[in-house]
N, C-alpha and C positions, 0 to 999 in steps of 0.2 A: 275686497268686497265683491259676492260673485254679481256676475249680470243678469238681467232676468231674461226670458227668450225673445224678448218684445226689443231690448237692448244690444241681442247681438244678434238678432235679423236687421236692424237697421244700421250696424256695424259691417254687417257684410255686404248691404248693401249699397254702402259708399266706399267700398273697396270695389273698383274696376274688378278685381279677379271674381267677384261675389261668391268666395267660396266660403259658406258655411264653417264656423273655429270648429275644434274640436271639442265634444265635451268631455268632463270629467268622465273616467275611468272610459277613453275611448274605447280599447278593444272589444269589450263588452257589449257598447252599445252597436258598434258595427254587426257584432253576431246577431244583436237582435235584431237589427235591423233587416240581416239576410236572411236569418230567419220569417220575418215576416214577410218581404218578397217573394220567401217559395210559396207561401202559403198563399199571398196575392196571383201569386204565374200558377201553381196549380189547380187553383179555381178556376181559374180562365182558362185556362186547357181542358177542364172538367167540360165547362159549357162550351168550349168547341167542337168538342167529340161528341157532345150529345148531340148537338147543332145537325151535324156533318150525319151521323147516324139518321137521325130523325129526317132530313128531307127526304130523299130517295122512297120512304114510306111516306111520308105527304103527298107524293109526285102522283104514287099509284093509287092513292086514297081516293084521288082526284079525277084520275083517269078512269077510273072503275066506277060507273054507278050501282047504287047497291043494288034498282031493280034490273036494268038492262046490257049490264057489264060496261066493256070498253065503247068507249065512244064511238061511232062510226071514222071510217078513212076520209079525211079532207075535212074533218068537223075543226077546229081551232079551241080550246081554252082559253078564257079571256086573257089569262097570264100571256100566253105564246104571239095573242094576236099583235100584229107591225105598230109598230108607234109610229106618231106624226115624228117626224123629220124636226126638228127646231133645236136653242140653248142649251144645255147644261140645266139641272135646276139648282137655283142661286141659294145661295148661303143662306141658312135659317136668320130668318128676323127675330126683331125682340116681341114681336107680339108670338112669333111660334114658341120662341124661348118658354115665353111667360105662362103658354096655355096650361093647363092640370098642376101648374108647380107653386109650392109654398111661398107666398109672395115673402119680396125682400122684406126688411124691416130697416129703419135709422136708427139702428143701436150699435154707437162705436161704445168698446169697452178694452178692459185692459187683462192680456191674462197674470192670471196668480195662482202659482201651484199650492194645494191643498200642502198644511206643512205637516209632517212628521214625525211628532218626539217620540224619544224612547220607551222602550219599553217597560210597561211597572215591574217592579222587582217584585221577589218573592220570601224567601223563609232562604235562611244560609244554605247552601247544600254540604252536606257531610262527607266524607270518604264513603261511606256508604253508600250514598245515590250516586257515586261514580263508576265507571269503566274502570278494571284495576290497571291496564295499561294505556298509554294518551298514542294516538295515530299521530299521521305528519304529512304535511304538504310540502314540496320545495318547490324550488324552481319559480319562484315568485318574482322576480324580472326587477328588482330591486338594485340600484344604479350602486357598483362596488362591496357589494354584501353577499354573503352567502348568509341568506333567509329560511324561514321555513317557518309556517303556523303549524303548532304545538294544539292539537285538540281532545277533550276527554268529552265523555258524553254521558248525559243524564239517564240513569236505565232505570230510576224509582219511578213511580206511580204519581207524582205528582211538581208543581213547578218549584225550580229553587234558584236562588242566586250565588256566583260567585264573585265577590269583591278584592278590591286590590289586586297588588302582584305579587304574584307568588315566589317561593326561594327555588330555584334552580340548585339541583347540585349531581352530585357524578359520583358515581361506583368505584372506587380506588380500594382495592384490594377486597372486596368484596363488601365494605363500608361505601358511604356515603357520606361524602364530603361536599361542602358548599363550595359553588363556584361567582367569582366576582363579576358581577355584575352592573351594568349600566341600564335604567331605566327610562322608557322613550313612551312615544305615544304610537300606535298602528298606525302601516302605512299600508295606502292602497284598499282603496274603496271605502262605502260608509259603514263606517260601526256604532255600533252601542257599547256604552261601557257604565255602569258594570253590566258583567252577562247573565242576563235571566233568561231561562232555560227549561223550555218545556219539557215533558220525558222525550227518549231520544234525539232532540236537539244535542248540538256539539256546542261547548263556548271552548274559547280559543285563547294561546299565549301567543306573539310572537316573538320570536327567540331569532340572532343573527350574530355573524362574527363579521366585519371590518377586513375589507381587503387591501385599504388603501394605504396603511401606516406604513413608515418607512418607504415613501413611493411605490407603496408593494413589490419592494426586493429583499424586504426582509424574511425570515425563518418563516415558513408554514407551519400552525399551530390545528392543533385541532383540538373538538371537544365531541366526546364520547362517551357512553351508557351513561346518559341524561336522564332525569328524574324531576316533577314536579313535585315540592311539596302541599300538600292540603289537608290543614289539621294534625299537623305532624307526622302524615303518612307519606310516604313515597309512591308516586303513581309515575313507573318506567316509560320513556317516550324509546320503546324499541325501534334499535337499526339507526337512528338517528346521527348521524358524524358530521360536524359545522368543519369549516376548515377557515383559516382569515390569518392575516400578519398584525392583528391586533392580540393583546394578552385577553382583554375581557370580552365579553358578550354582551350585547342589549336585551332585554324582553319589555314586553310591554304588561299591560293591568290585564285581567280577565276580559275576553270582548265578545260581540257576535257582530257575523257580517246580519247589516239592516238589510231584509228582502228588495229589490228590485221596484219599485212604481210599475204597478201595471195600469195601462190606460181602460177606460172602460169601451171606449171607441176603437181599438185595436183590431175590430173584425171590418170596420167601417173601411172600404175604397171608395174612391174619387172618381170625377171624370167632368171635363167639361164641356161642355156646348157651346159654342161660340160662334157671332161672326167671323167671317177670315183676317175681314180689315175694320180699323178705328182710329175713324178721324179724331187727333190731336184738340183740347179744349173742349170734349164733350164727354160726357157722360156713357160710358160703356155698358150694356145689357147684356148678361148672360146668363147660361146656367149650370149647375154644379147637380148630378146624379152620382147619389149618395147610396151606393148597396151595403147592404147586410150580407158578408159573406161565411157567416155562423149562424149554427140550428137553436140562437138562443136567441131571441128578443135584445136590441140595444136600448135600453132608455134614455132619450134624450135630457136625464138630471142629473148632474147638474147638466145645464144647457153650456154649448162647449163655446168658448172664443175660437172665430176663426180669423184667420189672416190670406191677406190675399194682393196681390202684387205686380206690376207691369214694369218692368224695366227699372228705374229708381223710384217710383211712388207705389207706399205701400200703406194699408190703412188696415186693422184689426178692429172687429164689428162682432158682435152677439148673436150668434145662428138664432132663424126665427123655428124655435122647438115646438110651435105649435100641433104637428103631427103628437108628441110624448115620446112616441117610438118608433124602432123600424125593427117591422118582423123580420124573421130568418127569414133569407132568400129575397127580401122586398128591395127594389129601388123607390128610392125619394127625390123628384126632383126638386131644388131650390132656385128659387131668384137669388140673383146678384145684380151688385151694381159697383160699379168703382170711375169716381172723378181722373179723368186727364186732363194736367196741366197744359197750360196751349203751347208750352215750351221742352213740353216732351220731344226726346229727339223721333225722329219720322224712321221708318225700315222696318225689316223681319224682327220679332223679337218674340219672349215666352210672356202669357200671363199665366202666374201661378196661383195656387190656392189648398190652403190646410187647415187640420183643424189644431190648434195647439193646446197639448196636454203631455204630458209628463215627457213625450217626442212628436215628433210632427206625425199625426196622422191622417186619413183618407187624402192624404198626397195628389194633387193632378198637376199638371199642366197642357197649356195646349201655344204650337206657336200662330203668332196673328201677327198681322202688320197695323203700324201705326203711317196714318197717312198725316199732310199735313195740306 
């Protein structure tokens, strides 16, 4: 039974190393994820060069009046004039925190990914609304197997399904003969099964040969000028050669890979404001500015669960969505709040904070110290 994220955030969090499991079909999710950090680092690179552009022309805006030019010599701008001598200015309070931002709200809740079923089937597809020849993927990272999805594609005008599995067979002298087979379920990532298929959508077989029989020291077999049958036609999976020490082949049922979960919050970055230090057994005040770093409006519906975190105490709470939205280019700041235990241990630590959906998004942290 898988965990929910709410289960293995608090799994990682009483692992000393607190490192995050992996999820299903990691590598994927890493790309998206680096994906998404360019797109966070080159917004912010956007607004530093505009930043850096833009003073130099403030400076002289400033210096130039529009009736009588440059300021006279020895005159000062308020900006230039000496400051008094005195502190550092001290770490924002929770009343600066609080000022212009969406106040907190007392809604602990629990998240639950919206679920997914398969897609409605369609009308059978014919030989007709296929591709006369099926393409090929290999190299599918499959532990002892030479793999490869087997794909044809829909090129009629309208959606169709293909159900079951289909017969595999092989070109032997210029006939076509059946090849023995073993029937399995897809591996590697989510699928649908059966495959309904929009026009130019692909549904897919996957087909593999076994390398491990015989400790893999036995004879190398191969299988070549492969064919799918559908409808008693033959549809060639050109260039196609399995190789394995086993005699038979697997395939699977007709399938499609299930699209990716896209978050609707994915444009959304993070950031937090905080004091430096908090004392142990009280109640922490902060805050979380929320930008829109897309030329689209985010709407806050559904309203997201977020989670938020100090060293081992962690509690997920129901953003107050009172805003509805956050325009392109807008920052939102929000209240926070999160109880310490009076037994929290004392030192440098991170408080974290996300919003949870389909992956952790507007991501921040910031490090503070816990005094005691």
């Amino acid at each position: 039974m898988s965990m929910s994220i709410e289960d293995q955030i608090r799994a990682s969090l009483t692992d000393d190393s607190r490192a995050l499991p992996g999820w299903p079909d990691a590598t994927e999710r890493v790309h998206r994820g680096m994906r998404r950090r360019r797109r966070q680092r080159a917004a912010a690179v956007a607004f530093g060069v505009t930043l850096v552009l833009a003073v130099p022309f403030a400076v002289a805006a400033y210096l130039t009046n529009s009736a009588g030019g440059p300021l006279p010599t020895g005159t000062r701008s308020p900006s230039t004039a000496p400051r008094p001598s005195g502190p550092a200015s001290p770490a924002p309070s929770s009343t600066d925190l609080s000022e212009s931002a969406v106040p907190w709200i007392d809604a602990p809740a629990t998240y639950r990914p919206n679920p997914t079923g398969p897609v409605p089937t369609a009308r059978p597809c014919t030989t007709a609304d296929l591709s006369t020849t099926a393409g090929w993927q290999d190299h599918l990272g499959i532990s002892q197997q030479d793999a490869a999805n087997v794909m044809v594609k829909n090129i009629s005008r309208s959606r169709c399904t293909l159900s079951g599995t289909p017969e595999l067979v092989s070109s032997v002298s210029g006939r076509y003969k059946p090849v023995a087979t073993t029937k399995i379920a897809p591996v590697g990532g989510a699928t649908d099964v059966p495959a309904s298929i929009n026009p130019q959508d692909d549904a897919y077989v996957q087909v593999a040969m076994t390398l491990a029989c015989n400790g893999g020291t036995g004879p190398t077999r191969y299988a070549e000028k492969l064919a799918l049958m559908v409808g008693g036609t033959p549809i060639p999976v050109t260039g196609l050669k399995l190789s394995g020490t086993c005699p038979e082949i697997t395939i699977t049922p007709w399938f499609t890979f299930r699209p990716d979960a896209v978050s609707p919050y994915e444009a959304l970055v993070g950031q937090i404001e905080a004091p430096s230090s908090v004392e142990r057994g009280e109640t922490l005040s902060y805050a979380v500015d929320i930008t829109n770093t897309s030329d689209v409006a985010v709407p806050l519906n559904p309203c997201p669960v977020y989670w938020e975190a100090i060293v081992k105490q962690f509690v997920t709470y129901r953003l107050n969505c009172a805003p509805g939205a956050i325009a392109p280019g807008q920052t939102v700041r929000f209240s926070m709040q999160i109880a310490l235990p009076a037994d929290l241990p004392t030192g440098a630590t991170t408080l974290m904070w996300r919003i949870l959906d389909v992956d952790f998004q507007a991501a921040c942290e910031k490090q503070i110290v816990v005094t005691g």
